[in-house]
N, C-alpha and C positions, 0 to 999 in steps of 0.2 A: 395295405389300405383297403381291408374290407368292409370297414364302414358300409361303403353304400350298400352289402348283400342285407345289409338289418335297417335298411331306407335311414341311416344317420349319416352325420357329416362327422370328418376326421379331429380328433380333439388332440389334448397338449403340446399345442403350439405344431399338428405336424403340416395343417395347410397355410403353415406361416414360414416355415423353414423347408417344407419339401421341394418347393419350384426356387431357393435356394441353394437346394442341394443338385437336383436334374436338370433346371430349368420349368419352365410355365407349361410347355406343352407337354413333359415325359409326367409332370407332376397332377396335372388335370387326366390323364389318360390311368395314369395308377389309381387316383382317388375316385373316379366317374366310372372305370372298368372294375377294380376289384381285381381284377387278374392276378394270380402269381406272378411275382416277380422273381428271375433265377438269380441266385448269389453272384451270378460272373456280370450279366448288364446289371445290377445294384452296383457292384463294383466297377466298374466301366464309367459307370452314367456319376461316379464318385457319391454316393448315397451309404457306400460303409468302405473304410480305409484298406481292409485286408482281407484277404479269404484264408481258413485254413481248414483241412480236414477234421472230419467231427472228431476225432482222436486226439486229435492235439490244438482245437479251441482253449480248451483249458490253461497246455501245456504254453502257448501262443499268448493268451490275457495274463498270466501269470509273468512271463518277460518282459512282458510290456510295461505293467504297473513296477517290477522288479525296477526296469532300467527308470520310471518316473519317480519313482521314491528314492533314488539315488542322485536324483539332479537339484539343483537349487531351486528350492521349493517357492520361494519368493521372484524370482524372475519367471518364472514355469505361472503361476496366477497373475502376474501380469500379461505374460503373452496371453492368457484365456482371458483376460476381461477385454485384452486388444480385438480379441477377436470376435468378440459377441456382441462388443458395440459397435467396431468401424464401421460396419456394415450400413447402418442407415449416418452417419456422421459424412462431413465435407471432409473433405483432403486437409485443408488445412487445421481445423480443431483437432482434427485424429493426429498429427504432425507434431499440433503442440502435444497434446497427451505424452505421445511418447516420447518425447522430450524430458517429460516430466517424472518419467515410470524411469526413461533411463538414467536420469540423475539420483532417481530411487534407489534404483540398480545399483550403481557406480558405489551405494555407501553399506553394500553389505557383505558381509563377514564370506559368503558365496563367492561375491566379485573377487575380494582381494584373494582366495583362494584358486580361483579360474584363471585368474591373472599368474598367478606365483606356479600352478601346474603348468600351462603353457611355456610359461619360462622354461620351467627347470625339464620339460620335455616328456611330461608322464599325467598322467590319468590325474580327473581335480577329484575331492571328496571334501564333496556338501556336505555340510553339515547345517542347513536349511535356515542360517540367520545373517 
């Protein structure tokens, strides 16, 4: 957040989602000071998910993305769009949505594979419809 060393204010969306991420006060004090932030309070204050050695960031984003292009691609976009609106949404609309997402769920070629892996006791494989 060093905006303010060039007297600007923080853009794409990050003073709208940062004091979502630390809260209002770690989130004013980052974007007002400029200061470095270390990778472990980023990580702490939940602002980035994992830490890994510069060595193996790579080796680390790669597993990551590996085990999400394996998973059912259609439930995996639902959970992200759960997630980016409940946030300003009532309990109850968010309730029904997913309701709706998981009746979405319930009718694809992923479920009944998730479903039939569980059964028979071994690994499912998505095949993303």
């Amino acid at each position: 957040m060093a905006f303010v060393r060039v007297g600007a204010v923080p853009d794409l969306g990050a003073a709208w989602m940062l004091p979502r991420l630390v809260g209002p006060h770690k989130a004013r004090e980052w974007m007002m000071l400029g200061d470095v932030v270390t990778a472990d309070e980023a990580h702490r204050l939940g602002a980035v998910n994992r830490l890994a050695a510069p060595e193996a960031v790579l080796t680390e984003a790669r597993a990551i993305a590996a085990k999400l292009a394996a998973g059912p691609r259609r439930a995996l976009g639902m959970m992200k769009q759960m997630v980016n609106c409940y946030g300003t949404m009532p309990l109850a609309a968010a309730l029904d949505h997913e309701a709706d997402a998981q009746a979405r769920a319930f009718t694809t070629e992923d479920f009944r594979e998730g479903v039939a892996a569980f059964k028979e006791k071994r690994p499912a494989r998505f095949g993303g419809t």
